[in-house]
N, C-alpha and C positions, 0 to 999 in steps of 0.2 A: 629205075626199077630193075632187079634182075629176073631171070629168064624162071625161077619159081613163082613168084608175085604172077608173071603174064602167062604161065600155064596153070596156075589158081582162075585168076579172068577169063580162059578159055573155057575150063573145067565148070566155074559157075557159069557162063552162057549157056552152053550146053547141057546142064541141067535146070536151068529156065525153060529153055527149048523143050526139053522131055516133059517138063511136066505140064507145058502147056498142049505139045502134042498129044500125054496121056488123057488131060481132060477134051479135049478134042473126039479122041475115040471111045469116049466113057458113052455109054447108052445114055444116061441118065444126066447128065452133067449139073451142077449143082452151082455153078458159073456162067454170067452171058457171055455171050462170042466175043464182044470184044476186050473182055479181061482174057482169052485163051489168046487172041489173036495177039496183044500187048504180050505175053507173055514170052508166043513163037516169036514176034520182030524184035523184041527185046533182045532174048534171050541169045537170036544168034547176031544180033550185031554186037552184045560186048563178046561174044567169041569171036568174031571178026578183029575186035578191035584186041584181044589178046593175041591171034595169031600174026597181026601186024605188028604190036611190040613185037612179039618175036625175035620178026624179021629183023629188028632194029629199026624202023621206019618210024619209031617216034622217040625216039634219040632226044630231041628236041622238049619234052614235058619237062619239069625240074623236078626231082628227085625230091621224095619225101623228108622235112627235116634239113635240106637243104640250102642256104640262105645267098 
């Protein structure tokens, strides 16, 4: 994957994360806690795992279409 694919990955985690933190802070929340809670661990482990691509540290996954 190149380095746009894994800063798209980071980008969706981190807005996983926001919206689970928004409903978190909503007065009212229209969601149980552990759909916001799934949402915050979710959210920022594929951004974890985008900023490790990054890195290069999964070099190793096989490329999309790749045989």
């Amino acid at each position: 994957m190149n380095r746009s694919a894994w800063g798209g990955m980071v980008a969706l985690g981190l807005l996983l994360a926001r919206i689970g933190y928004g409903e978190l802070e909503a007065f009212d929340a229209a969601v149980p806690e552990w759909t916001v809670m799934l949402l915050l661990t979710g959210g920022l482990l594929v951004a974890m795992l985008g900023v490790t691509g990054m890195l290069g540290l999964l070099g190793w996954l096989p490329r999309v279409g790749e045989r």
